[in-house]
Phi, psi and omega in degrees: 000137178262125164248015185241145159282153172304138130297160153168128201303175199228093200252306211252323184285320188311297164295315169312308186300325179273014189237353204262295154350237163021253189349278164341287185308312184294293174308323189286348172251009167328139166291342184265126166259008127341287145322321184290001177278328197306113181274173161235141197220162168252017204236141166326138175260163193228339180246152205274334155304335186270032177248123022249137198236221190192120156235124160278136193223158185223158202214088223256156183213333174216143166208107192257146151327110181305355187193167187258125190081335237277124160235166188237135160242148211241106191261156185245136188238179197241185207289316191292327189110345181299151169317132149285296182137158191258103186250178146299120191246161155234130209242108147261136155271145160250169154205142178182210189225138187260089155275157190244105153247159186245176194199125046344174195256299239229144158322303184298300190286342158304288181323308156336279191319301177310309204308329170248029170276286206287002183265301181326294177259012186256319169240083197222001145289334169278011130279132148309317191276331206248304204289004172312334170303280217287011157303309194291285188310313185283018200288147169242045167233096191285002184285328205272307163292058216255004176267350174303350227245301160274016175212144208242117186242144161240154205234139166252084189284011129329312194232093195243137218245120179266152163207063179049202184227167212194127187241157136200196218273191167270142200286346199266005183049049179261155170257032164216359184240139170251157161246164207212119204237162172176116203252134137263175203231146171206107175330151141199159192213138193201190206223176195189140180230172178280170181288143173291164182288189347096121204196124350300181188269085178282076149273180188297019204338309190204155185235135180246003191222132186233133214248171178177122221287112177285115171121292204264328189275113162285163180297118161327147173214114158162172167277113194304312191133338184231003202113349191239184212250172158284137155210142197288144192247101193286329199210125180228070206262340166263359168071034217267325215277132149289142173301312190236000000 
């Protein structure tokens, strides 16, 4: 049984969960609305409503040390601003690729789509609507995002990578319908720190009832010490108790 919660850094979820976000945002204030149907996802859609779509996928190639050993120490403050203490970080950089597939019923509406996947990152600051990705991916609000705060992403939109078009049938098993598919690729490269500690620590401070196996036992005799009482364990079947 866990009684503390699991952890665990947010490297690979961070990015997909910030680009399917970006993406989202962006169709749902789409100007066509046509386009404003399109979902986004990291998961294959399987039912013919969930069409048409856009799966982010991500495709990592290095993931290094900022340094050989390198460790940072970080001071922390705690939700008031008072000093927290100063701890130990592990610092990594990546690099790899954000592919955008489009998965669409129709030829036309892939072509929509990509063009406007490729508006998005190549121009997507001369829109209101369209620069809401880079709203996202750059975001400094760390209140809304608070995982943003150890992970850093740069998308190079410069270089945006085709790798064709492409039909195959529909998950639903018709023999008349295809899906009409076509992917890009967009470099990006970022940083990561290890999780900060948990602050304050919710541990136990004090027990105020002290148990003892009634019966194999005689009644504890002394002053606990703090208020509180012996109190008798009629069934100790896992032994959880100390005898004194």
């Amino acid at each position: 049984m866990n009684y503390l919660p699991q952890q665990t850094i947010k490297y690979k979820t961070y990015i997909k969960t910030a680009a399917v976000d970006a993406l989202r945002d962006v169709f749902d204030h789409h100007v066509d609305e046509h386009l404003a149907r399109t979902k986004v996802t990291i998961d294959f859609p399987r039912t013919e409503s969930d069409y048409p779509s856009v799966i982010v996928r991500f495709f990592e190639k290095e993931i290094i040390n900022a340094g050989i050993g390198h460790e940072e120490l970080i001071q922390l403050s705690n939700a008031d601003g008072s000093y927290a203490g100063t701890f130990k970080f592990k610092h990594y950089f990546y690099k790899g690729d954000i592919e955008l597939a489009t998965y669409s019923l129709s030829s036309l509406d892939r072509d929509l789509i990509t063009d406007s996947l490729v508006q998005t990152i190549a121009m997507g600051d001369l829109e209101a609507y369209t620069n809401r990705f880079f709203s996202r991916i750059y975001t400094s609000n760390q209140q809304q995002y608070p995982d943003s705060a150890s992970h850093y992403i740069n998308i190079n939109s410069d270089n945006i990578m085709g790798f064709g078009e492409t039909q195959q049938n529909v998950p639903w098993q018709s023999e008349d319908d295809l899906l009409y598919l076509s992917n890009y690729r967009i470099p990006v490269f970022g940083e990561f720190y290890s999780l900060p500690p948990d602050l304050p620590a919710p541990f136990i401070e004090q027990v105020l009832a002290y148990p003892y196996l009634e019966g194999p036992e005689e009644v504890p005799t002394g002053d606990v010490g703090d208020g509180g009482e012996w109190t008798p364990v009629l069934n100790d079947p896992l032994n959880e108790f100390p005898s004194g």
